[in-house]
C-alpha positions in Angstrom: 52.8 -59.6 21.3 52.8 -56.2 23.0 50.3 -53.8 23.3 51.1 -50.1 23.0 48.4 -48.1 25.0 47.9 -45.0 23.9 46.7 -41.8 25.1 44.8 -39.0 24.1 44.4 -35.3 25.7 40.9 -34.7 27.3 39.2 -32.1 25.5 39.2 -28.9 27.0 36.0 -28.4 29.1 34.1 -25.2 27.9 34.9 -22.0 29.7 31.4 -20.8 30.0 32.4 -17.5 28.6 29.6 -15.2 27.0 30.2 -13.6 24.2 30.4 -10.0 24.5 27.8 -7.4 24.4 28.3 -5.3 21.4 26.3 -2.5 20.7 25.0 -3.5 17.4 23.7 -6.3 18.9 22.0 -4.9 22.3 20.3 -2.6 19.1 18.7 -5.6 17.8 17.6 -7.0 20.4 16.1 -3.4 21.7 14.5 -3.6 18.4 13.1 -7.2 18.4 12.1 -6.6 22.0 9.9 -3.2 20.8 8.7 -4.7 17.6 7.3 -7.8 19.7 5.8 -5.6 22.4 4.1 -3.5 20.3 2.4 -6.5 18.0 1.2 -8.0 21.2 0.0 -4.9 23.2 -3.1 -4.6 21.1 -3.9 -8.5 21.9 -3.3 -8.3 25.7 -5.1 -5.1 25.8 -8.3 -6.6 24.2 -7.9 -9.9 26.6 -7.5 -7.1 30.2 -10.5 -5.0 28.7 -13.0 -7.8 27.8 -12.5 -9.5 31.2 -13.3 -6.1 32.9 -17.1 -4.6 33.6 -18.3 -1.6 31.7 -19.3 0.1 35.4 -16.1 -0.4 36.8 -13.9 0.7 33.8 -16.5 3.4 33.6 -15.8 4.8 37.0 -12.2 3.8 37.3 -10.7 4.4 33.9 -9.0 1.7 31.6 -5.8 2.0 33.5 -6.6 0.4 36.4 -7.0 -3.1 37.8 -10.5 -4.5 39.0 -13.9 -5.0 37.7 -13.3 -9.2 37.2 -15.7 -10.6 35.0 -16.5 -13.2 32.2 -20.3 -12.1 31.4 -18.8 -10.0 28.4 -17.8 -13.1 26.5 -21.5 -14.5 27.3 -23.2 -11.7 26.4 -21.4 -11.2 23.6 -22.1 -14.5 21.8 -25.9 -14.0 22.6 -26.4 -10.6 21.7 -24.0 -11.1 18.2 -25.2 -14.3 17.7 -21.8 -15.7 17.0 -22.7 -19.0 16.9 -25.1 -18.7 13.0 -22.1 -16.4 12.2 -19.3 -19.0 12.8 -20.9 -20.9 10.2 -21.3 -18.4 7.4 -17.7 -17.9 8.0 -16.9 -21.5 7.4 -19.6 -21.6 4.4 -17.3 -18.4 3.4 -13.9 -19.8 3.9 -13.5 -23.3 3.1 -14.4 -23.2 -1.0 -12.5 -19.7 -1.1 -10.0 -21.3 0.2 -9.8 -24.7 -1.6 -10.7 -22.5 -4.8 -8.3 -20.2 -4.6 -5.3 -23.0 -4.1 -6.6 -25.1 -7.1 -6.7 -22.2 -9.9 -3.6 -21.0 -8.5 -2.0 -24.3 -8.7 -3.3 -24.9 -12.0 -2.1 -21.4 -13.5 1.5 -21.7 -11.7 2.1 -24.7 -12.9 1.2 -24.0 -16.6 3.8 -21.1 -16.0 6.6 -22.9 -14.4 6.3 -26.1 -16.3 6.0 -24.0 -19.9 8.2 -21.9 -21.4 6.0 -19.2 -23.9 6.1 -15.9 -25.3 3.1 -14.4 -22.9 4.7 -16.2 -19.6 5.8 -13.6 -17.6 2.7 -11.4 -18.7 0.3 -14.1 -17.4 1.6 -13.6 -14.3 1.8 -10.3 -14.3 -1.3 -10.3 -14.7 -2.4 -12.5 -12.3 0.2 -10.4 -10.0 -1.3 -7.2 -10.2 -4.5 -7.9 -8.9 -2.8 -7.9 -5.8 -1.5 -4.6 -6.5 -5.3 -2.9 -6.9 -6.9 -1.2 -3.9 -10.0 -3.1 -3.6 -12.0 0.6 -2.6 -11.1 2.0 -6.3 -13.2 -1.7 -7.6 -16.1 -1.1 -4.9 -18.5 0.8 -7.6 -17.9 -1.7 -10.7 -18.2 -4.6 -8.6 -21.2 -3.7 -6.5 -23.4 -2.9 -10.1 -22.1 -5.7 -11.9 -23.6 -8.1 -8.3 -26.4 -6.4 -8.4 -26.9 -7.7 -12.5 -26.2 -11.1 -12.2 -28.8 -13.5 -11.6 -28.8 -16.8 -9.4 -30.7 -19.5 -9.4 -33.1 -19.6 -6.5 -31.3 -22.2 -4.9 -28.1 -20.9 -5.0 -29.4 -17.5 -3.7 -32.5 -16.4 -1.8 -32.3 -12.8 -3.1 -31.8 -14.5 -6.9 -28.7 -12.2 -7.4 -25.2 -12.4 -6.8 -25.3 -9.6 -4.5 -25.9 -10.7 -0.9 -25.2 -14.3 -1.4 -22.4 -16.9 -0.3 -21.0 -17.1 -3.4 -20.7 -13.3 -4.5 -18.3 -12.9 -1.2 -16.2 -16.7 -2.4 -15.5 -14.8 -5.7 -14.3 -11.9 -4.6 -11.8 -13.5 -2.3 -11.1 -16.1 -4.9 -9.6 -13.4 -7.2 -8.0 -10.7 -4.7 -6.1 -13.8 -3.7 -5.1 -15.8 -6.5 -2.5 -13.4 -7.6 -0.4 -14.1 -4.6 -0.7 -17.7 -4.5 0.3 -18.5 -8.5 3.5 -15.9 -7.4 4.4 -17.8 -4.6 3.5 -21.0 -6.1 5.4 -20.4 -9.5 8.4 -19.7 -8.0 8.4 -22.8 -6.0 7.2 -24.6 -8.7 10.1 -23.5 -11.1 12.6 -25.0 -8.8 12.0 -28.8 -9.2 14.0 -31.0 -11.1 12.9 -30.9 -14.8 13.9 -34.6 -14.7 11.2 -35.4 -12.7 8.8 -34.5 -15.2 11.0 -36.2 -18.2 10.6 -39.2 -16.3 6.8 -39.2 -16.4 7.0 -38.4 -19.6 8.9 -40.9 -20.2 6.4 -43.6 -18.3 3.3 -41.9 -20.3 2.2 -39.5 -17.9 0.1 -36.6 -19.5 0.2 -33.2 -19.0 -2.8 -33.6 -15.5 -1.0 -36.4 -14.5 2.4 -34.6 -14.2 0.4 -32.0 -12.2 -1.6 -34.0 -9.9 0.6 -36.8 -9.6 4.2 -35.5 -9.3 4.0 -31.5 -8.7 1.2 -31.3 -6.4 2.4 -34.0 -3.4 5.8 -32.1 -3.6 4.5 -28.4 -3.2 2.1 -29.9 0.2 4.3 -27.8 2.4 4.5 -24.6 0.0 0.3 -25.3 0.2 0.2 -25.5 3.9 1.9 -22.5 4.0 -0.4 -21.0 2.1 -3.6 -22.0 3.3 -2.6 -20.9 7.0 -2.3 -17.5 5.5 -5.7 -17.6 2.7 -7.9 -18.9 6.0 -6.4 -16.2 8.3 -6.8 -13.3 5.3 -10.6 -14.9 3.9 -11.4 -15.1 7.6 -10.7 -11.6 8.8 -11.6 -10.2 5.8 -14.6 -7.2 6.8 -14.6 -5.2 4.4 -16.4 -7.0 1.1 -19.1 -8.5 3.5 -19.9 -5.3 5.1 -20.7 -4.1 0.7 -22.1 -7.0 -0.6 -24.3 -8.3 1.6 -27.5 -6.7 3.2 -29.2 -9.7 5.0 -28.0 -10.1 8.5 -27.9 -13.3 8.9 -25.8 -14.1 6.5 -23.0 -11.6 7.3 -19.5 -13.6 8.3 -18.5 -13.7 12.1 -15.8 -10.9 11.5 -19.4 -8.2 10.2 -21.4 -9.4 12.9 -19.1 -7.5 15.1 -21.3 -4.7 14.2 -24.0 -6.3 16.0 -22.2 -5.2 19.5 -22.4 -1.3 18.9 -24.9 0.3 20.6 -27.3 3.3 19.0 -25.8 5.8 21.4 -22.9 4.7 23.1 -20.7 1.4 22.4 -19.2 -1.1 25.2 -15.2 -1.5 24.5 -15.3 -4.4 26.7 -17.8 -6.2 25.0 -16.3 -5.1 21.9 -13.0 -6.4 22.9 -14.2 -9.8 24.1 -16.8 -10.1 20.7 -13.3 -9.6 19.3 -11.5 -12.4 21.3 -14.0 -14.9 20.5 -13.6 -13.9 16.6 -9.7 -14.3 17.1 -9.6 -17.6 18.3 -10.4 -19.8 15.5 -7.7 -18.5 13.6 -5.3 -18.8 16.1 -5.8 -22.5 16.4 -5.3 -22.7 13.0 -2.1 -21.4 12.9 -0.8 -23.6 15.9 -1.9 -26.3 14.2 -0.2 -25.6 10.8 2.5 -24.3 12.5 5.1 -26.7 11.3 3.5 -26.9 7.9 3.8 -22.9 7.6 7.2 -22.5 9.0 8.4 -25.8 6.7 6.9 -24.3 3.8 8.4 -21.0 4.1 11.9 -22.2 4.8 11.5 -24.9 2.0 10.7 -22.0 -0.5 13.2 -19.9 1.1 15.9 -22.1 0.3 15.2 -23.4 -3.3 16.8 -21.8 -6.4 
């Protein structure tokens, strides 16, 4: 019995050639290359300034090199006391946060599982608080803190003005809106089998949400919280109005702390501001593939 042997061409080996440079294309990246510089200038220019002296960018200008120092980022955690601050933040944050994801999962779900008359209004609604400037709600809001009583162990001033939870609230509805949006949508593009199947097996109406929708929208909730942390977190300008004690202003108002009466320190300033930066930043990289998972995940369902 004979055996044939048979032969095949070797594939061609790659010619290495670029492809070419068209004009449209050196645009974009131009483009990219500008848009990237210029969110990262501000950053890098904080980071040179706050590792620079006061005397020497004083006498030599900010564009200059010289003046090496780290005292800035010692000085200012004493003198804004960012340590207390950190914490208020966190006190701040975390049930904002963890609030804000659980109504908004509740309502989305109520309008992506159920199909009713006053749907799309209800989130609408919802929507469009997003849509408010929060300055044109500063006078309602401020009277309406400064009317409704706390319990003395919830509050030291017995109001909701200048209290933890005053500032959770306020953040809980400026940012619910987005959440049900995003999470609706999401939401609305699983398999309605899933949920004739528990139906099917008994499941009632909190089961099908806890049970089957929520463990499939963890990466559209990752997403999510990266961003509520980051916004809750930086946010200034509610703490700065509904709050009067010091010592319980978030790390982002205690800023303030670092201006002088008569002249302020932009290096101190900048590295007060570094320090503030950081915790969100480690955030992110450690959601990272959470965010980018649940933005391309929502991206690509429908």
């Amino acid at each position: 019995m004979s055996s044939a042997t048979l032969t095949r061409e070797a594939p061609e080996a790659p010619t290495g050639r670029r492809r070419p440079l068209r004009p449209a294309r050196v645009v974009l990246h131009l483009f990219l290359g500008t848009v990237a510089v210029g969110w990262l200038f501000p950053i890098l220019w904080a980071v040179l300034t706050s590792l620079r002296s006061y005397e020497y960018t004083a006498s030599n200008g900010y564009v200059s090199l010289g003046g090496w120092t780290f005292d800035n980022y010692l000085t200012a955690w004493r003198t804004a006391e960012f340590g207390k601050h950190f914490l208020n933040s966190v006190y701040i944050t975390v049930p904002a946060v963890l609030l804000t994801l659980f109504l908004a999962s509740c309502v989305a779900f109520v309008i992506a599982r159920f199909s009713w008359k006053l749907n799309i209004v209800l989130l609408g609604l919802f929507t469009a608080a997003n849509l408010l400037p929060q300055q044109a709600l500063l006078i309602p809001l401020f009277r309406m803190f400064t009317e409704i009583p706390l319990p003395a162990w919830m509050s030291d001033s017995e109001l909701l003005y200048d209290s933890y939870w005053g500032l959770i609230l306020v953040n809980v509805a400026f940012q619910c809106g987005f959440c049900v949006f995003v999470l609706s949508n999401y939401m609305k593009a699983l398999p309605h089998e899933l949920y004739e199947a528990a139906m099917v097996d008994g499941a009632s109406v909190w089961r099908q949400y806890w049970q089957v929708t929520m463990p499939l929208c963890r990466p559209a909730l990752a997403a999510l919280a990266t961003l509520e942390v980051t916004w809750i977190y930086n946010e200034f300008f509610w703490a700065t109005v509904l709050m009067r004690t010091g010592d319980k202003f978030p790390v982002t108002s205690s800023l303030n702390n670092l201006r002088g009466e008569f002249f302020t320190d932009n290096n101190l300033v900048s590295a007060g501001s570094v320090l503030v930066a950081i915790p969100t930043l480690v955030i992110f990289f450690l959601l990272q593939k959470q965010f980018v998972r649940g933005l391309t995940l929502g991206a690509s369902k429908g």
